[in-house]
N, C-alpha and C positions, 0 to 999 in steps of 0.2 A: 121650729124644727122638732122631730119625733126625739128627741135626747132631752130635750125641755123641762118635763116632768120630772124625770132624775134628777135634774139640775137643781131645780127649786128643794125640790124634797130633801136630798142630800147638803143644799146647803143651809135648811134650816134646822137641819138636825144636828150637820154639823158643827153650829154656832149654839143652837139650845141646851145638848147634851157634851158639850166639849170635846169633841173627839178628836185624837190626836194622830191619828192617822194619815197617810197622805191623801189628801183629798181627792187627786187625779186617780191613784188607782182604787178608791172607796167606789168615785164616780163609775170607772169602767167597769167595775164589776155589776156594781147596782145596774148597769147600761144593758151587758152579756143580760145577766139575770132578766131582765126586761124584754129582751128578745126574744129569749129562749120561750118566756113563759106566752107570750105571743105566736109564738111560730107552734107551740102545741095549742095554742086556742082556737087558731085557723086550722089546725090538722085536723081539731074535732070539729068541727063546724064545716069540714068538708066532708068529713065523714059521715054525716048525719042529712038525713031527708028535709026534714023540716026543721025553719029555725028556732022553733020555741025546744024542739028537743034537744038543742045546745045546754038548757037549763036543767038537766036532769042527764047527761052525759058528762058537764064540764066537773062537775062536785065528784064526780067518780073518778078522776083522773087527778084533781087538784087537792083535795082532803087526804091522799094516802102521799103527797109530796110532801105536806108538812107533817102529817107524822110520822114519816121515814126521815125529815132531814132530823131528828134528835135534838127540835127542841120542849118540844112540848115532855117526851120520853126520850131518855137517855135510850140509843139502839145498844147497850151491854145488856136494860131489864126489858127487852123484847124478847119474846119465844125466838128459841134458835131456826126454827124453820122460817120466820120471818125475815130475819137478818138480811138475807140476802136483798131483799127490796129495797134498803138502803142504796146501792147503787144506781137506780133509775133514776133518783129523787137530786134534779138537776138545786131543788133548793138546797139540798145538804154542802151540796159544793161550794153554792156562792155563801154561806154562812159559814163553812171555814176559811175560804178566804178572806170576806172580810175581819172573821179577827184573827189572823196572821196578818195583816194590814194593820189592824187600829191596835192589837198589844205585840207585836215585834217590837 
């Protein structure tokens, strides 16, 4: 089934790094996340002529998701005209959920 890979991933990390979270809503969010970042792989790949320029479009869309979701950079020491791009970045989301999941 296309939910598989979460399944395995989530539960060996779940057992490796102890995580005390509920597992079922750890899984659906890791699930959504999954999705999401799928349903924009295909957006750009449809948008795009030829397939190799998938590989030179997708890094332009994916490199500015994880550094607006605020972990690599805290988004407080981002330029204030940046700030706002924090809210595209569908990863920022599923990284505060999961930890209001795993430290609630």
């Amino acid at each position: 089934p296309w939910y598989l890979c979460s399944l395995m991933t989530l539960g060996l990390c779940y057992v490796v790094m102890s995580l005390n979270g509920n597992f079922w809503a750890l899984l659906w969010t890791i699930v959504l996340l999954s999705v999401c970042s799928v349903s924009v792989a295909l957006a750009i790949s449809c948008a795009v002529r030829q397939p190799r320029e998938t590989g030179a479009v997708g890094p332009l869309v994916f490199v500015p998701q994880m550094l607006f979701s605020g972990v690599f950079i805290p988004v407080s020491h981002m330029p204030v005209y940046l700030r706002w791009m924090q809210y595209f970045s569908f990863l920022q989301y599923a990284i505060k959920i999961l930890g209001v999941v795993e430290f609630k």
